[in-house]
C-alpha distance (Angstrom), angle and dihedral (degrees) to the residues before:
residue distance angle dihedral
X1 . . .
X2 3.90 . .
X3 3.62 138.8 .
X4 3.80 110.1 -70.2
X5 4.07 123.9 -179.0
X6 4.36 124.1 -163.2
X7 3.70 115.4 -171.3
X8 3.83 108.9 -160.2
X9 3.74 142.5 171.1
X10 3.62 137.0 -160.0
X11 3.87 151.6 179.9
X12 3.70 117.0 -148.9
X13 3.97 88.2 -17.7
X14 3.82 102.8 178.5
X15 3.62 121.3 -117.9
X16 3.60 121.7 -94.5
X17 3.84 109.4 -92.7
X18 3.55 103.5 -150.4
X19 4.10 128.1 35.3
X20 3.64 112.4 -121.5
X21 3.26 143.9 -162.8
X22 4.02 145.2 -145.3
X23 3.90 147.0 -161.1
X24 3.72 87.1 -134.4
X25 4.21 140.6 48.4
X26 3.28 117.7 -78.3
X27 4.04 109.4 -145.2
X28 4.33 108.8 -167.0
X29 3.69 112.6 -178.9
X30 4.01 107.4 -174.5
X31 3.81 102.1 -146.4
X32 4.06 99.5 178.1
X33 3.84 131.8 6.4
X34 3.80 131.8 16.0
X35 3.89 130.6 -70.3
X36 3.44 139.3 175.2
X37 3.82 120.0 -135.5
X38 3.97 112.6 -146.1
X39 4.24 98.7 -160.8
X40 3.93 125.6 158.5
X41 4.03 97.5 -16.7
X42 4.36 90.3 -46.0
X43 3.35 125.7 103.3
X44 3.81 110.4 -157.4
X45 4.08 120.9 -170.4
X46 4.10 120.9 -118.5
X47 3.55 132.2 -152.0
X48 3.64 129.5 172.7
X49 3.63 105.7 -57.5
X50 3.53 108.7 28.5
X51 3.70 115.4 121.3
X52 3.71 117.8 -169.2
X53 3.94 130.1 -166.3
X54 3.65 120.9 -152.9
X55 3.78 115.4 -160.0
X56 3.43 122.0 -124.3
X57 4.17 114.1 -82.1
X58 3.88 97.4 16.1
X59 3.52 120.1 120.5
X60 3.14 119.8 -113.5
X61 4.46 141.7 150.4
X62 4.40 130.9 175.4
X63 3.49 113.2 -114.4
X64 3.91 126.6 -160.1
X65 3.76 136.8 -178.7
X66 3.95 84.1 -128.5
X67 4.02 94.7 -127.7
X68 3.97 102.8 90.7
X69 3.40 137.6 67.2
X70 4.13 123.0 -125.9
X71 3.46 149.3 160.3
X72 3.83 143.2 -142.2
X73 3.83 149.3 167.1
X74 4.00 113.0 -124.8
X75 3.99 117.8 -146.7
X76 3.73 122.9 -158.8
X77 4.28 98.9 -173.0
X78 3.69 110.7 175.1
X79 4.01 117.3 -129.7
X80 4.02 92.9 -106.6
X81 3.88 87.6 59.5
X82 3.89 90.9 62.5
X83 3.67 116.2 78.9
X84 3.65 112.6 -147.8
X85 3.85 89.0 -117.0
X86 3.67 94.0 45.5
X87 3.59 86.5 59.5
X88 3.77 91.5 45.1
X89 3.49 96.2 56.6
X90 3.80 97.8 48.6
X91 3.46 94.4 52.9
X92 3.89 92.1 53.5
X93 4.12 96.7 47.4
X94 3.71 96.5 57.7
X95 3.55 149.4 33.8
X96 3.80 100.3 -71.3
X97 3.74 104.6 -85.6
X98 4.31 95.5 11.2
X99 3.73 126.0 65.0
X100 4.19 108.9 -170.2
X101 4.28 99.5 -132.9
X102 4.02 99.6 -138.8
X103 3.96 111.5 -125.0
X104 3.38 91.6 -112.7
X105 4.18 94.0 61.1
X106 3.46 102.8 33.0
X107 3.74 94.9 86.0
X108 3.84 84.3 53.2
X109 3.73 90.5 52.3
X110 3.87 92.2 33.2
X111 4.02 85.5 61.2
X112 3.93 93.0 44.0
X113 3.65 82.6 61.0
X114 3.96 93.9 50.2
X115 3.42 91.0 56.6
X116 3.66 92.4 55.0
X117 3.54 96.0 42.2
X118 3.78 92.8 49.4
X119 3.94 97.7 42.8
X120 3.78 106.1 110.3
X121 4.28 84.8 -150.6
X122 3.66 127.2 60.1
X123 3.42 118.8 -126.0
């Protein structure tokens, strides 16, 4: 498995019906719009420039009130990608599951995320 990345937008895109989960991270970067993020029995608000990462085999599902439009970037990041102290310090500088990307970095991150998207091989 390697590192994949989806940008996608939508207009009163339904929420997902059932939670899922994976044998990998899940990266979610909300670009536009707001969200909320249903992950191991919390449901956490997200505006544009949140970016959440779900650990592998926790349940999680995005939830919508179906009237807005937004957009996001969708990481699949394999477990041997994430150094244990990667992890570690994730976990510690946000809210659980949701880190809050400052202004002032998410065009850093936002380009990160171009790269990725544009790359025509996975990593």
């Amino acid at each position: 498995r390697k590192i994949t990345a989806e940008r996608s937008s939508y207009v009163r895109h339904k929420s997902m019906k059932y939670l899922q989960l994976h044998d990998y991270y899940e990266g979610y970067f909300l670009l536009e719009g707001e969200r909320k993020y249903f992950i191991d029995s919390k449901l956490y608000s997200l505006q544009a420039g949140d970016f959440v990462l779900v650990p592998p085999d926790v349940l999680h599902r995005s939830v919508g009130d179906n009237a807005g439009f937004y957009s996001r970037v969708l990481l699949t990041i394999p477990k041997k990608f994430m150094e244990k102290e990667l992890v570690t310090e994730f976990y510690e500088g946000g809210t659980e599951y949701v880190l809050k990307i400052p202004a002032k970095r998410r065009k850093y991150l936002e380009s990160i995320l171009e790269n990725l998207l544009s790359a025509k091989t996975k990593y």
